[in-house]
C-alpha positions in Angstrom: 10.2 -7.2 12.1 13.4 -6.6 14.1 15.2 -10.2 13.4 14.0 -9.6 9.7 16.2 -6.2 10.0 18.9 -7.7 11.8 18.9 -10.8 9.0 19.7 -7.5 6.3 22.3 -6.0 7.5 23.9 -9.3 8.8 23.5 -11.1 4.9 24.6 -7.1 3.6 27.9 -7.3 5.2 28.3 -10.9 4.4 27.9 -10.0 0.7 30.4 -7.1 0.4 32.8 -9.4 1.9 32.4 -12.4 -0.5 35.2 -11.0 -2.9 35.1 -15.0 -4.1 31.6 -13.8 -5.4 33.0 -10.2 -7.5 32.0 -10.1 -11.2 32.1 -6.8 -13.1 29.1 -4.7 -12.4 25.8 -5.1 -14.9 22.1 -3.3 -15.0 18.9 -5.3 -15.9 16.1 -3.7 -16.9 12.9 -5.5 -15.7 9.0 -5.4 -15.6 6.4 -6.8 -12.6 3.1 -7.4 -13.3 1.0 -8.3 -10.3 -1.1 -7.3 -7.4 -1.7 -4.9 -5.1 -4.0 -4.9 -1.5 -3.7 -3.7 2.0 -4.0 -4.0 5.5 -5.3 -1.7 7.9 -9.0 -0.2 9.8 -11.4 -1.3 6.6 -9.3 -4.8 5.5 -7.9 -7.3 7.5 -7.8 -10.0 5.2 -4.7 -10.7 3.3 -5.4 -10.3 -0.7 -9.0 -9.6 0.0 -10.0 -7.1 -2.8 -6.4 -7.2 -4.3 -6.1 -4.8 -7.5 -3.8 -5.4 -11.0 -0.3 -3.4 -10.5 2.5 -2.9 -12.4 6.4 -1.9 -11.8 9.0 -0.4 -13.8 12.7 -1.8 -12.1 16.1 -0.7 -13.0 18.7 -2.7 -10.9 22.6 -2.9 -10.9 24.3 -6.4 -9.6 27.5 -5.2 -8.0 28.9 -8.7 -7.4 26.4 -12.4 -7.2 25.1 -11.4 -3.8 24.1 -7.9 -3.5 22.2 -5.3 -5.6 21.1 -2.3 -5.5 17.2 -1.8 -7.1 15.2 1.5 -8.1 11.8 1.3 -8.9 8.9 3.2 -9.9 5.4 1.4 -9.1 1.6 2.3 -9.4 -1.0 0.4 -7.9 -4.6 0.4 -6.3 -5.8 -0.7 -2.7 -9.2 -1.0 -1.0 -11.0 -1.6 1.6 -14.9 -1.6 2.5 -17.0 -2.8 5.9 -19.3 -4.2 4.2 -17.3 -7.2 4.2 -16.5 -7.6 7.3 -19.2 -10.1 8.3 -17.2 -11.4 11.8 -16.7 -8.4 13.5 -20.1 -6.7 14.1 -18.9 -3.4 15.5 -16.7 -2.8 11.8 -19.8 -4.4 9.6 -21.6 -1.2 11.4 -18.8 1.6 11.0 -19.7 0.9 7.1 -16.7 3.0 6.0 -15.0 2.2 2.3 -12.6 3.7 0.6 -10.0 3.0 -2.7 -7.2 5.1 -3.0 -4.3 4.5 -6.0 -0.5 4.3 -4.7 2.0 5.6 -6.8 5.6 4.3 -5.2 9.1 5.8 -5.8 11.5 2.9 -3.9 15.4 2.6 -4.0 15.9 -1.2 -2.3 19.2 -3.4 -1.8 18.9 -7.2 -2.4 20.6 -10.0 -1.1 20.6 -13.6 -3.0 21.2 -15.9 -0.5 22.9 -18.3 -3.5 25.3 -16.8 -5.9 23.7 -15.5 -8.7 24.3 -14.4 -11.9 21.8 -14.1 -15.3 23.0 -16.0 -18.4 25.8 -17.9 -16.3 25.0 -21.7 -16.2 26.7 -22.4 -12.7 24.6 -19.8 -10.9 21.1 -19.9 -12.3 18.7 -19.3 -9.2 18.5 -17.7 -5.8 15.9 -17.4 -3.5 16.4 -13.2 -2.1 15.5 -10.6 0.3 15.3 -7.3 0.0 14.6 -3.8 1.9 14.9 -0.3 1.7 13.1 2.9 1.3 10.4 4.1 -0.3 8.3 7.6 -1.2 4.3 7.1 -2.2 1.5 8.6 -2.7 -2.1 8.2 -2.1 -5.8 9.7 -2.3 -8.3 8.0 -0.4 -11.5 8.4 -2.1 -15.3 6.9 -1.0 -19.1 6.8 -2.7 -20.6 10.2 -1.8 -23.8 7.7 -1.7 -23.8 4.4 0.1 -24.6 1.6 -1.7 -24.4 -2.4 -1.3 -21.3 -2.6 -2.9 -19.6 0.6 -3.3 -17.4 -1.4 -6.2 -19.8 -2.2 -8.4 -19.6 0.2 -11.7 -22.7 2.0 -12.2 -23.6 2.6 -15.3 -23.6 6.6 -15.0 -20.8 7.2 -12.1 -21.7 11.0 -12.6 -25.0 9.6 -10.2 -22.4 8.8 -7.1 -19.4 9.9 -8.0 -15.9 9.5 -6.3 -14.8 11.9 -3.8 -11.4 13.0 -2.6 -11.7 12.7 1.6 -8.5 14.4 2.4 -9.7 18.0 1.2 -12.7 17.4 3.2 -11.5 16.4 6.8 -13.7 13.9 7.4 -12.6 13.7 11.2 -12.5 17.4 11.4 -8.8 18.4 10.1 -10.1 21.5 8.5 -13.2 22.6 10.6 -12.1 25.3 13.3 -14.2 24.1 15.6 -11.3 21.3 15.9 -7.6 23.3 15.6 -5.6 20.4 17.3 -6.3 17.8 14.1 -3.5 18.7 11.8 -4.9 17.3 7.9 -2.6 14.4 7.1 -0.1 14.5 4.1 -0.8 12.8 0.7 2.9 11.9 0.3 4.7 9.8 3.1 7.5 7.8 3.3 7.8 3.7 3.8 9.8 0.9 4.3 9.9 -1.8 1.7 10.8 -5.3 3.1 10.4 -8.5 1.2 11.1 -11.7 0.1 11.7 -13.4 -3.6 12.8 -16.2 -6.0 15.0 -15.1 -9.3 16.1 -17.3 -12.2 18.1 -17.3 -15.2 16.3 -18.0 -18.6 19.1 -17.9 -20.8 21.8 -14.9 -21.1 19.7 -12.1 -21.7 17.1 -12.4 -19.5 15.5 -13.5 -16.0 12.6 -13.7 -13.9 11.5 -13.0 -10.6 8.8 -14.0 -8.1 8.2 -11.4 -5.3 6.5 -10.2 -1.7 6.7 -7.3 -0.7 5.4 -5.3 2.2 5.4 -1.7 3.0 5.6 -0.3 6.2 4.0 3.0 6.4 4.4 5.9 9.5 0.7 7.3 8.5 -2.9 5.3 10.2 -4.6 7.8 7.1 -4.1 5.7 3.9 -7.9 4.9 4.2 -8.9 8.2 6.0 -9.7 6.8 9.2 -7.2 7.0 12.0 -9.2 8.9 15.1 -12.7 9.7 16.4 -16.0 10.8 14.7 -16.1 14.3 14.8 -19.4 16.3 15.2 -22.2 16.1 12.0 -23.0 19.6 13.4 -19.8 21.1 13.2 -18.1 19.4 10.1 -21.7 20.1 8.1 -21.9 23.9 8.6 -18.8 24.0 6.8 -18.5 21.2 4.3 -21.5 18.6 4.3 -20.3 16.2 2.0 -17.6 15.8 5.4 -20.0 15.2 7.4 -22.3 12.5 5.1 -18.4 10.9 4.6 -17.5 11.2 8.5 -20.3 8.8 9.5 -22.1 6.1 7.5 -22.8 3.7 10.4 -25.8 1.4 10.6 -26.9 3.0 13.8 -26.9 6.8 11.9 -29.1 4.7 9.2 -31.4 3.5 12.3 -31.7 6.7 13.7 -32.9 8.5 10.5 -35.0 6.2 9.9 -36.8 6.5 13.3 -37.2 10.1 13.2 -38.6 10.9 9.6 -37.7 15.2 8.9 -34.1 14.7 11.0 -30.8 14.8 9.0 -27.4 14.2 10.1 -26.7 17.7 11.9 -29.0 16.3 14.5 -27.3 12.8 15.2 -25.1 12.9 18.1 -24.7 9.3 19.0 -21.2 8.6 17.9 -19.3 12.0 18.5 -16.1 11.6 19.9 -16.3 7.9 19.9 -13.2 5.7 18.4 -13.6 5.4 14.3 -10.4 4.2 13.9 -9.9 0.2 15.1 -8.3 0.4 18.8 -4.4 -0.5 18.9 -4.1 -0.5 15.1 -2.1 2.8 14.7 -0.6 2.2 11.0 -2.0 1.0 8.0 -0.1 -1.4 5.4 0.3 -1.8 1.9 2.1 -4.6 -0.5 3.1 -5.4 -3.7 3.6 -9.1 -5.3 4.0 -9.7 -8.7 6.4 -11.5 -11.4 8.9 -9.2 -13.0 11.2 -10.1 -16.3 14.0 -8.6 -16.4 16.7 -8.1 -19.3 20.5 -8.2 -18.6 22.2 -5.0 -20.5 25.7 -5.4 -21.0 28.3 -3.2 -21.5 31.5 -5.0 -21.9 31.8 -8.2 -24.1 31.4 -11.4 -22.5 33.6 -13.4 -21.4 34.1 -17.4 -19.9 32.0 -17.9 -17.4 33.5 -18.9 -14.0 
């Protein structure tokens, strides 16, 4: 992450230095189309349950090696247990969530060939790009567990959808726990990726692109600490305490003692819910984006 950092700023400076590379100044408006997916406690598998996403760009080219990019994305992440069928001690958290990501991002590029759409002599680059970014997110889970909490049902009023972070499913609202601040729905990131751009003629171009995000929050997918007490999060909320814990070994234990209910399970209380050493979640976008050239000035000889 560092040398990819240093590499920025390093190919930044080279670009505002290449005056052989100045042209005057355009703006392309573009569209991506793609994917979105992340990384963190319930996914560990790169594109594993990837959802459609889409971009709007607008992007100003200030000479053939450096530009600055605004965008506005909106895309859809998950991630589920269930599918974890290496590691037995995740397969038995069986946590899931989805949450949509709506993305605000300013980014600079660099083209590490001089490029320029609709001129002949520069018609490709591969890029990189980084920068800063302001989403938001709403993890969500199944108020009832089922095999695949994916799977449409055919009436979704039966198991709804439920927002977790209003509920404090680790005990961010219940007084019984004052020190767990709730975590915020709107954070900051840092976009960092990597891309290949071409000309298509002198109007328009297209882009192939990977992009991470890397997010300051371990709550993306609600689960960043330790279970909290059935007893305590259920006399004030007990849809956040049914949400809190959904392991196999609450499931065992219910079904060993017919007449209990989950105010009388004790057996993970204050254990680790979150994976161990895995403080920050990820997320990423990767998608192909066309883009059309608006000019201002009249063309003229390319050079």
């Amino acid at each position: 992450m560092k040398r990819l950092f240093i590499l920025v700023v390093i190919a930044f400076s080279f670009a505002l230095n290449a005056q052989s590379q100045s042209i005057d100044p355009y703006s392309e408006l573009g569209l991506m189309i793609g994917a979105s997916y992340y990384i963190g406690d319930l996914n560990d598998q790169h594109f594993r349950l990837a959802q459609p996403a889409s971009s709007i760009q607008y992007k100003t080219n200030f000479n053939r090696r450096f530009a600055l990019r605004g965008s506005l994305s909106l895309g859809e992440i998950r991630g589920s247990d269930k599918l974890n069928d290496i590691d037995t001690a995740k397969f038995n958290r069986n946590l899931h969530f989805k949450s949509s990501i709506y993305e605000l991002s300013g980014v600079v590029e660099f083209n590490f060939f001089p490029y320029e759409t609709g001129n002949i002599r520069y018609p490709f680059t591969p890029y990189i790009f980084s920068g800063f970014s302001l989403f938001n997110f709403n993890p969500q889970a199944r108020q009832t567990d089922t095999q695949n909490p994916f799977d449409r049902d055919g009436d979704d009023s039966n198991n709804p959808w439920l927002d977790l972070q209003p509920l404090g499913t680790e005990g961010q609202y219940s007084t019984r726990y004052p020190e767990k601040d709730p975590y915020q729905l709107i954070q900051v990131a840092i976009p960092i990726g990597v891309g290949l751009k071409a000309s298509l003629g002198d109007n328009l171009s297209i882009a192939l692109e990977y992009g991470i995000r890397k997010v300051f929050t371990d709550y993306i997918d609600d689960v960043g600490g330790i279970y909290a007490s059935p007893q305590y999060l259920a006399m004030e909320n007990i849809d956040a305490a049914t949400l809190s814990d959904r392991s196999n070994a609450l499931q065992e234990f219910l079904a060993a003692n017919p007449g209990a209910d989950i105010t009388t399970w004790t057996g993970n209380t204050n254990r680790q819910r979150a994976n161990e050493n895995d403080w920050t979640d990820w997320y990423y976008f990767t998608g192909l984006t066309i883009s059309y050239r608006i000019d201002t000035k009249p063309k003229v000889c390319q050079y």
